[in-house]
Every structure is written in C-alpha cells, then in structure tokens.
C-alpha positions in Angstrom: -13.1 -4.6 -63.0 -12.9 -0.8 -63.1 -8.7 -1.1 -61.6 -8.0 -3.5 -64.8 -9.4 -1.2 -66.9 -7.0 1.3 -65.9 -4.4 -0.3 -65.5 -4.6 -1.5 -69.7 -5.1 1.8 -69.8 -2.0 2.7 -68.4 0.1 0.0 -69.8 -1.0 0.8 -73.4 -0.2 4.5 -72.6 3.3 4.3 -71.1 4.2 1.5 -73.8 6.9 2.3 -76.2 5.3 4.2 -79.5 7.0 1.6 -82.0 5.7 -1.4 -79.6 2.8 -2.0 -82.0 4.8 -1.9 -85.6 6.9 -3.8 -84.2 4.8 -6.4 -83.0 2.8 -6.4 -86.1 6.3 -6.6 -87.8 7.2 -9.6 -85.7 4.2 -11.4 -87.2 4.8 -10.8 -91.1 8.2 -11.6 -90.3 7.0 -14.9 -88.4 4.5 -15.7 -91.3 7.1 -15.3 -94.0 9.5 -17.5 -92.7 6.8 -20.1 -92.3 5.6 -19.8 -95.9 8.9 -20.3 -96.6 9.8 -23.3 -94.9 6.5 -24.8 -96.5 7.8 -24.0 -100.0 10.8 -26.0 -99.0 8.9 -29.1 -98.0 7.1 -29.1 -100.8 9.7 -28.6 -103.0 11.9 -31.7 -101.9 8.9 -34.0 -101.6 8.2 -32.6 -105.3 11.8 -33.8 -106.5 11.1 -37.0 -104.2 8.2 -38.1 -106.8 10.9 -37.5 -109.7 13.1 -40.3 -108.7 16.4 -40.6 -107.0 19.2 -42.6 -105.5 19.2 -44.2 -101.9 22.0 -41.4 -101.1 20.0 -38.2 -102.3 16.8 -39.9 -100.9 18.6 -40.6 -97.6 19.4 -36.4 -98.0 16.2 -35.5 -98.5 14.4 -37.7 -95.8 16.8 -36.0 -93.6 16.1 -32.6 -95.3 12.4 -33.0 -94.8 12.8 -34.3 -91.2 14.6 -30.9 -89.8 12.2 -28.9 -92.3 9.1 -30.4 -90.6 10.8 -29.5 -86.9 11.5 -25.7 -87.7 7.8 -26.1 -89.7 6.4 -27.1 -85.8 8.5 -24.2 -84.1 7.5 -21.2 -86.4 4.1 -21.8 -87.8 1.3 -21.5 -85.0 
C-alpha cells in the first residue's frame, strides 16, 4: 500500500505541468461537441414533425442515423 502511494506520488510529480488543463480541456471540449450533436438531433427530428417529402425524410432518417452513432461515440 505504502509503494502505491509513492509511486502516485511520483507519477503526479514528474507529470507534465499543463497535463491537468489539458485534461480538464479535453473534457469541455468532449462535452461541447456532445451538446452539440444533441442540438442536431433534435433539430431534424423538430423539422421531421413539420412535414416533408419521402426524399428529405429519406435525408433526414439518414441524417439522424449517423448523428445517433457519433451521439454513442462522444457522449459517455
């Protein structure tokens, strides 16, 4: 127990000074690109309760199918 404390201890000393920004960086960035592909979901399903014709809705379904991939990759 007492060797993995010091070796945290080490790691977290000899770790790059920007490694935590960065990280925490990572995340926002992460977050923001999920929000956004959530805004995009909802945005096509919104136009898909307006009407439209089998082309656009054939578009959309398609739209909403690569959306809901990425939306599985980048939100956790």
């Amino acid at each position: 127990m007492r060797q993995l404390i010091v070796l945290i201890l080490i790691s977290v000393l000899l770790a790059p000074p920007g490694l935590a920004h960065e990280t925490g960086k990572k995340r926002q960035d992460e977050k923001a690109k999920c929000e956004q592909t959530k805004q995009k979901i909802r945005r096509i399903q919104s136009r898909m309760r307006q009407g439209y014709s089998a082309r656009q809705g054939e578009k959309m379904q398609q739209q909403l199918r690569e959306l809901r991939l990425q939306r599985a990759k980048v939100c956790r």
